[in-house]
KOLLUM-812995 format. One record per residue: x, y, z of N, C-alpha, C in turn. Coordinates in steps of 0.1 Angstrom, whole numbers, plus 5000, padded with zeros to 4 digits. Example, Ala and Ser with C-alpha at 12.3 -4.5 7.8 and 13.67 -1.06 7.14 Angstrom:
REM residues 2
513249435078512349555078513249675078/512849785071513749895071512950005079/
END
This chain:
REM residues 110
516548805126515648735118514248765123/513148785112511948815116511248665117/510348665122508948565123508348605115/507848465107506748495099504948515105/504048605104503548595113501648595105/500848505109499448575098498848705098/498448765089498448895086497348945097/496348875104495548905117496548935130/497548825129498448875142498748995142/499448985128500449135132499849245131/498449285127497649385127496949415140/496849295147496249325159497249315172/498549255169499349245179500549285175/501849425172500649525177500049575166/499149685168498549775161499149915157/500449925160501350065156502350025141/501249865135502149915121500949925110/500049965118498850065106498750225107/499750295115500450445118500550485107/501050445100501550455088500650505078/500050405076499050345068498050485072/497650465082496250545083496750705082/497650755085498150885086498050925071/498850825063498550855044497650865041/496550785051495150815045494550915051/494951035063494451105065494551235055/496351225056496851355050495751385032/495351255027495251255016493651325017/492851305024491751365029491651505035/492851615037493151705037492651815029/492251915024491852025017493452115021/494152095010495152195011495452304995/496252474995496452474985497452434974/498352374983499352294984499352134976/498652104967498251984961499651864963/500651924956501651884953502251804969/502451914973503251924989502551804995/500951794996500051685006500351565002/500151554984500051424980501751374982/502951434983504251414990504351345000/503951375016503351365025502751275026/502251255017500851105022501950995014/502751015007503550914998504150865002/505250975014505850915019505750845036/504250865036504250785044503850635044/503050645028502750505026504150445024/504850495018506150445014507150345031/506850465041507050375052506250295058/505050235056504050175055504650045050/505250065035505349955029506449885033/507649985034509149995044508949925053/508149905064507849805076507349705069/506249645062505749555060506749465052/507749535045509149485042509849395052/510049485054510949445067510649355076/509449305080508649225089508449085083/508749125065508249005060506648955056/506049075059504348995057504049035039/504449085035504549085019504148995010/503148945001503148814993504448824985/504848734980505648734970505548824958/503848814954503748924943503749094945/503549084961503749204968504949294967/505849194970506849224977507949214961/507349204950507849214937507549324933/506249394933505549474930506549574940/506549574952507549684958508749704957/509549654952511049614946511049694939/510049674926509949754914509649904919/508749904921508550074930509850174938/510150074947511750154951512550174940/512550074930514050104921513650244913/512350264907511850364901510350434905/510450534921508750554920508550644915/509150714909508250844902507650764886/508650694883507750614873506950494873/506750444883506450274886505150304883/504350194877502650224876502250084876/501350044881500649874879500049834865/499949954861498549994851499450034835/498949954825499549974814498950114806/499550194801499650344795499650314782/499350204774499250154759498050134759/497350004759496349934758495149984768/494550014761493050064770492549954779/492349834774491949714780492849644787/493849654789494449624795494649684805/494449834806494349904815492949914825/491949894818490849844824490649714836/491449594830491549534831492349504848/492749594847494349574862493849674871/492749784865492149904871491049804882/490349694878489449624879489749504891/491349454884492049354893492549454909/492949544907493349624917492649694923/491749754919489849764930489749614939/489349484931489249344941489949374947/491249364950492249314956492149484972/491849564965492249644978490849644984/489549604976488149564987488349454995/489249344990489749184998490949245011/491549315007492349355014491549425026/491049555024490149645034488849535040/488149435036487249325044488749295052/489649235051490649155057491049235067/491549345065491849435080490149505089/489549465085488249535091487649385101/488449255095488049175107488849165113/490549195113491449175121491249285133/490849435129490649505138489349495146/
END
């Protein structure tokens, strides 16, 4: 059984479950001719990124719905509606906030 733990702890104590995390974001910063192969690569590392954060339990509930859906189908999973322009704007907009709240939140834990 995991501990539930606030998202400052476990980023700072330890710090080997943003490995993950940050390596996706290296590979993705790469110049390769290889497009296909990198963005692979970085996928699957976010993917274990998310795999731990699973597993640990630090997930919101809408998180951790949102990643459910993703495993069952990633080559098709999208946040973002492919109909409605506005609607797609709209989630484009909600999911910019949410990963600037997110990135302030790990910039004071570290």
């Amino acid at each position: 059984m995991y501990l539930k733990l606030s998202l400052c702890t476990v980023l700072t104590f330890p710090r080997y479950l943003l490995i993950n995390y940050r390596l996706a974001d290296l590979i993705l910063r790469l110049s390769s001719k290889d497009r296909k192969s990198t963005l692979q690569k970085a996928r699957e590392a976010y993917e274990r990124y998310l795999s731990l954060l699973d597993n640990y339990e630090i997930l919101s509930t809408a998180d951790k719905k949102l990643y459910n859906n993703y495993t069952e189908s990633p080559t098709t999973f999208s946040t973002i509606s492919t109909t409605d322009p506005n609607a797609r704007r709209g989630a484009k907009i909600a999911n910019f906030k949410q990963e600037k709240e997110l990135k302030k939140k790990l910039e004071v834990c570290l």
